[in-house]
VMD Tcl script that draws the C-alpha trace (Angstrom):
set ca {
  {12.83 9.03 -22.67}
  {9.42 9.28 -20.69}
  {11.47 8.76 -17.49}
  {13.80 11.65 -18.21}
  {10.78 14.22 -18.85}
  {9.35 13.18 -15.31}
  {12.49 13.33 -13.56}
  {12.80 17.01 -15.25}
  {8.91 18.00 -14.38}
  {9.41 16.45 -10.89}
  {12.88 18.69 -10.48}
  {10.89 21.39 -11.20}
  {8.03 20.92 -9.33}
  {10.18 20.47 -6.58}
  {12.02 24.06 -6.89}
  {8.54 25.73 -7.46}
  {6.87 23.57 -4.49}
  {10.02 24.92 -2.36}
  {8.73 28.51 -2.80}
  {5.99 28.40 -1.79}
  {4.02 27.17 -5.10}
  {0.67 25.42 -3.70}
  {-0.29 23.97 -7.10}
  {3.15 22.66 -7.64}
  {2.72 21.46 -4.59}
  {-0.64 19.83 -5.38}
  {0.82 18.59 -8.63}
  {3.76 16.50 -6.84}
  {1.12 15.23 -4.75}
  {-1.79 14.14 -7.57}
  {1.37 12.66 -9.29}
  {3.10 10.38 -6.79}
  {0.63 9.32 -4.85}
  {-0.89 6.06 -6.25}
  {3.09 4.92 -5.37}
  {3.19 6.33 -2.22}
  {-0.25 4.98 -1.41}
  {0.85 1.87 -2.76}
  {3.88 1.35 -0.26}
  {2.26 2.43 2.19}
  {-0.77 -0.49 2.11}
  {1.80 -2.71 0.71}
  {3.23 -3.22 4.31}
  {0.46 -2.77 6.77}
  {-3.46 -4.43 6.60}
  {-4.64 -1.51 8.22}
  {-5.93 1.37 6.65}
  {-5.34 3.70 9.74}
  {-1.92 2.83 9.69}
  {-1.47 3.07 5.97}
  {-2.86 6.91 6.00}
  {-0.59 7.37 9.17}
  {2.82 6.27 6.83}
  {1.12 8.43 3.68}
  {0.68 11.02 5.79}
  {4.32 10.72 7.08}
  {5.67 10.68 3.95}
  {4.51 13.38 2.22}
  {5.27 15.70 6.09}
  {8.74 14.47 5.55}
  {8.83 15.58 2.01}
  {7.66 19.01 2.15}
  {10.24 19.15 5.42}
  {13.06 18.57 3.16}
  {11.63 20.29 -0.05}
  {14.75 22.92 -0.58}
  {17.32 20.04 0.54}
  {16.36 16.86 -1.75}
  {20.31 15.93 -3.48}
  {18.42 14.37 -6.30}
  {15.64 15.99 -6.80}
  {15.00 14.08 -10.59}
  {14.79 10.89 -7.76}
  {11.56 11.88 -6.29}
  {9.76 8.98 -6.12}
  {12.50 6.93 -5.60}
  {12.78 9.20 -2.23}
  {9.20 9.14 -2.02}
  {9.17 5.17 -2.21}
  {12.19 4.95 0.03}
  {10.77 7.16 2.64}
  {7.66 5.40 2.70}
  {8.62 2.11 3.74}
  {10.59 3.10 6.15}
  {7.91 4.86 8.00}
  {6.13 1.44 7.20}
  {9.06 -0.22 9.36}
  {9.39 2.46 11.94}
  {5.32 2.07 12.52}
  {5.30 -1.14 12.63}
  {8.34 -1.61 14.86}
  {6.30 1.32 17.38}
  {3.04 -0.67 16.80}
  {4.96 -3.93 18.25}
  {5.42 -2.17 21.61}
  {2.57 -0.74 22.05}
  {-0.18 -3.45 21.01}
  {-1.36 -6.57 23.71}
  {-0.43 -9.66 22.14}
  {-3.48 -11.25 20.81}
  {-5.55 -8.13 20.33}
  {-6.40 -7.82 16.81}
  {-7.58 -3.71 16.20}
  {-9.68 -4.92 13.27}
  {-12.28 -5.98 15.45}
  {-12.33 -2.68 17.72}
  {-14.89 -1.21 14.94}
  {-18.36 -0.22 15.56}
  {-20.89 -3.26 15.00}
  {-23.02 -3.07 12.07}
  {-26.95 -3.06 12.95}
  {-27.60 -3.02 9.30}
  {-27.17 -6.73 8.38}
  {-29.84 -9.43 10.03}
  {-27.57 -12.05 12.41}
  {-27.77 -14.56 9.80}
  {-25.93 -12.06 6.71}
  {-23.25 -11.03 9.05}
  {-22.54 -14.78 10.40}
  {-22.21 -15.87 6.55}
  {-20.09 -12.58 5.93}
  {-17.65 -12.98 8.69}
  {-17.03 -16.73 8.25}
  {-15.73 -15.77 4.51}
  {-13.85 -12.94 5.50}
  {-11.92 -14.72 8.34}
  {-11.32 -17.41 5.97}
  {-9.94 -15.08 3.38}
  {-8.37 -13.19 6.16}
  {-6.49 -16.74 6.97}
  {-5.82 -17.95 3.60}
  {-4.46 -14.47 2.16}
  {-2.36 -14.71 5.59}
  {-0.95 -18.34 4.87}
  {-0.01 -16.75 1.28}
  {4.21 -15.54 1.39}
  {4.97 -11.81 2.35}
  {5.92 -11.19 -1.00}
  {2.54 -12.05 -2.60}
  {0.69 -10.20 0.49}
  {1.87 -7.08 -0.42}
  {2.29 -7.51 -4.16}
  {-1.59 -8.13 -3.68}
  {-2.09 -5.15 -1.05}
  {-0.50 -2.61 -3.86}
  {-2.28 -3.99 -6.82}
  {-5.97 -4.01 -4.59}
  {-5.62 -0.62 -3.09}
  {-4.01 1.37 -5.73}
  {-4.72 -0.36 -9.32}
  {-3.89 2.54 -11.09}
  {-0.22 2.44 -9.99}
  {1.67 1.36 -12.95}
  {4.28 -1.64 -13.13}
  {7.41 0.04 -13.25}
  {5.64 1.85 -9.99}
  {5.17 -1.03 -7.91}
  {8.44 -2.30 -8.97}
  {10.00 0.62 -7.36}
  {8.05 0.47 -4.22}
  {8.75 -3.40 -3.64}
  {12.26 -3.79 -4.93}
  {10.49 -6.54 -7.93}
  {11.66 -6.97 -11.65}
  {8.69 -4.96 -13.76}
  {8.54 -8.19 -15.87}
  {8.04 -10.49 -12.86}
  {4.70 -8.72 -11.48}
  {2.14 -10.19 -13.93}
  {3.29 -13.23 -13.59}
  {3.94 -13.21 -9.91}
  {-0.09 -11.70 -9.11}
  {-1.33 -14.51 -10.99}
  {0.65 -16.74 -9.17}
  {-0.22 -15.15 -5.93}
  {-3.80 -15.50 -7.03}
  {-4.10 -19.10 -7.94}
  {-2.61 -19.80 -4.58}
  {-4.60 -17.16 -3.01}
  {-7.99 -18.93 -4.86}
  {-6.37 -22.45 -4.24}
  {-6.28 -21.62 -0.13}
  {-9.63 -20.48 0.44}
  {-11.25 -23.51 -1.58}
  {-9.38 -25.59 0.73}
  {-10.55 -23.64 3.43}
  {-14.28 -24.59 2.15}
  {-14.95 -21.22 0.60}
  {-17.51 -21.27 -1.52}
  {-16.52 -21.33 -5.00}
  {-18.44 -18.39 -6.05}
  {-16.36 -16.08 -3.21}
  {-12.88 -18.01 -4.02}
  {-13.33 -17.14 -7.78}
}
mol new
graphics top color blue
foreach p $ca { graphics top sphere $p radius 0.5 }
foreach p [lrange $ca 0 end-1] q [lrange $ca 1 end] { graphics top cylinder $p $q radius 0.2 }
display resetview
């Protein structure tokens, strides 16, 4: 019943939104994007990228505002069109990067931290980096969703990565324990791990 009264308020956001309506507009947007967001980390580690496919996705959707065949499937579209900006940046990323060259580490350096802090700091995040890399796609972005947008909702995320609802609980602690299982073997200290 819930799901019918979005699909209605989304169908009608969508008409106002189409002519010209700016708080409509905004509306669609404060709604959908936790999802969107969601998606959108789910399949990259890099937050650059991530705002690139957001961005994407909401130019494609006010591009196609007036011509949307179900409009009551919004975030379905939304969802849709997301990850496959995810796959078309990632496929352009491929030919464009050096192999080896992680862009992670093309930051500015941090002055703030003595040598000793940011040794200790970097030797746990590499590890974690590793271990939450060793983990199975599925988990990386089941985690990547859940970290970056915790207030998208279950039936959410099981849009955005195809999942049962009833599986994700289970499946993040899963995911976690192995997650927390990796990096102690990696000699993380227990304190970080947990």
């Amino acid at each position: 019943m819930h799901e019918v009264g979005e699909a209605r308020t989304s169908t009608v956001l969508l008409r106002r939104a189409a002519s010209g309506d700016q708080q409509a507009w905004q509306e669609l947007v404060d709604r959908n994007a936790p999802v969107v967001w969601g998606v959108s980390r789910a399949f990259t580690t890099n937050n650059a990228d991530a705002e690139d496919i957001y961005q994407a996705t909401w130019l494609l959707l006010a591009e196609n505002l007036g011509r949307l065949r179900e409009p009551e499937s919004l975030s379905g579209w939304l969802v849709t069109t997301a990850r496959r900006e995810s796959m078309r940046l990632r496929r352009a990323r491929r030919r464009e990067s050096p192999v080896g060259l992680d862009s992670g580490d093309l930051g500015p350096p941090d002055h703030a931290e003595d040598p000793e802090h940011k040794v200790l700091r970097a030797m746990t995040s590499s590890r974690l980096a590793q271990s939450f890399a060793q983990l199975p796609q599925r988990c990386q972005q089941l985690l990547r969703v859940l970290a970056v947008a915790p207030e998208t909702t279950y039936s959410q995320v099981s849009q955005a990565l195809g999942m049962p609802r009833g599986t994700i609980g289970p499946k993040k602690s899963r995911c976690l324990a192995e997650l927390r299982r990796l990096m102690l073997a990696a000699d993380v200290p227990e304190e970080v791990a947990g």
